[in-house]
Phi, psi and omega in degrees: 000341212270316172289309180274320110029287205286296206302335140317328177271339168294326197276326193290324194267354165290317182266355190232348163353354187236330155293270212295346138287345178271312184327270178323292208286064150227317169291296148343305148347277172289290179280342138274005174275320219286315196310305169342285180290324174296327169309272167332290205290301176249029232328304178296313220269332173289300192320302189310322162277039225189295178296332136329284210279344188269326163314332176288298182299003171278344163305320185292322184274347177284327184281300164285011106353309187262325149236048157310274174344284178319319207274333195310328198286353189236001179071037175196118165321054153349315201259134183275156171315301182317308202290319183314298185281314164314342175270332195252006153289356152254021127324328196283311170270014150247034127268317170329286163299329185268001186258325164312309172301308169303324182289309207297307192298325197258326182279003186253303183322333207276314173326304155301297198199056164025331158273334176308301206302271147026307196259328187279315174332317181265307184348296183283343186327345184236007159333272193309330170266011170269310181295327191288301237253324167244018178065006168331146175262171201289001180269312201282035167239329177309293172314320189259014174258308162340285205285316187300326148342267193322110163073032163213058034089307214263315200273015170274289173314336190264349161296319193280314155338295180299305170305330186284297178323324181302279161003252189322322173309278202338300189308286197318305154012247141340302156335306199291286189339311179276033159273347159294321187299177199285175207268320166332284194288296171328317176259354146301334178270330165298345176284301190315325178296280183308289203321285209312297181269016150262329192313306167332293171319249212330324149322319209269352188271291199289004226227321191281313170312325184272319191264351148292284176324329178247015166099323149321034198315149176294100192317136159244182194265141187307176194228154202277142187287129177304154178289120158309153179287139183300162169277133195274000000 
C-alpha cells in the first residue's frame, strides 16, 4: 500500500501541480508578507505575532488541500482557489483544537519512551480529513482516524515517514539556497517557496491514504465508449 499510496500522490501532483501550488503560494504569500512586516515593523513582539498568525493559517491551508485533493479526484478542479479556502474556514478551528490536542499528545508520547509518540502519530495521522471531508468535531476525529488506522499501522506509518523525508530534504534546500540574502528576506523567500511546494505532496499523501482507508479508490474519468464497428 505504501508504494501505491506515494505513486499516486506523485501522479496527482504531476498532473495538477499548478492548482495545487497556487493554493499553497496564494497562502504563503499573504501569510508570509503579514510574518514579515510584523517582523521588520516590531521585531521579537512581531515575529511572536506572525507566528500566530501563521500557525492559524497552516491549519486553514492543510484543510484546503485536503480538499483539493478530494475535489481532484476525478482529474479535474472544480472547486476555485477562493471558493477552496472559503469552504474549509469553518474547519479551521476544530483543525485547530485537534491538532493541538494531538501534538500535546504525540509530544509527551515522544518525551516518555518515543514510541507511544510514535504509535499516536500514526494513529491520529487522518485528523484532517476526517474534520474537513466528514465534518467530525475535534473529539469524533480522533476516534475515527483511530478506526481508519487499525490494522494498517506499519503502512501508515511508513507513508508518513517517507513523506516527512521527502518533504523536509526538499524544504531544506531550498531553504539553503536562498541563505545568502539578509536573514528576514532569505527565510521569507524559503519558506514561501519550499512551503508552496511540499505542502501539497503531503496533502496528497494523507488525503489519497484516508480514502484508501474508508474504502474510496481514488476515481478515474469513466473511459470513453468504443467505436462502433464498420459494417461487414
Amino acid at each position: 500500500m505504501v508504494g501505491d499510496i506515494l505513486n499516486a500522490a506523485f501522479d496527482l501532483y504531476k498532473q495538477h501541480w499548478q492548482h495545487l501550488i497556487g493554493i499553497a503560494l496564494s497562502f504563503y504569500l499573504v501569510a508570509g508578507s503579514i510574518t514579515l512586516v510584523l517582523t521588520i515593523a516590531f521585531g521579537a513582539y512581531g515575529a511572536l505575532a506572525g507566528a500566530i498568525v501563521l500557525l492559524i493559517g497552516i491549519f486553514w491551508l492543510t484543510g484546503a488541500l485536503v480538499l483539493a485533493v478530494a475535489d481532484l479526484r476525478d482529474g479535474s478542479a472544480d472547486i476555485g482557489i477562493g471558493d477552496t479556502f472559503s469552504k474549509v474556514w469553518p474547519r479551521v478551528w476544530p483543525l485547530l483544537g485537534a491538532s493541538i490536542l494531538a501534538g500535546l499528545g504525540i509530544a509527551a508520547g515522544l518525551v516518555l519512551l518515543i514510541v507511544p509518540g510514535l504509535i499516536l502519530l500514526t494513529w491520529w495521522a487522518l485528523i484532517p480529513p476526517a474534520i474537513v471531508l466528514e465534518h467530525k468535531d475535534v473529539f469524533d476525529s480522533f476516534g475515527r482516524s483511530r478506526e481508519l488506522v487499525r490494522g494498517n499501522g506499519w503502512s501508515v506509518f511508513g507513508i508518513l515517514i517517507i513523506t516527512y523525508l521527502l518533504t523536509s530534504v526538499i524544504s531544506g534546500v531550498i531553504r539553503a539556497i536562498f541563505t545568502p540574502l539578509p536573514d528576514y528576506l532569505g527565510s521569507y523567500i524559503g519558506d514561501v517557496i519550499g512551503g508552496s511546494i511540499v505542502a501539497p505532496f503531503s496533502a496528497l499523501a494523507i488525503t489519497l491514504l484516508y480514502f484508501r482507508l474508508s474504502g474510496a479508490e481514488t476515481q478515474t474519468p469513466p473511459a470513453e465508449p468504443p467505436a462502433p464497428a464498420l459494417p461487414s
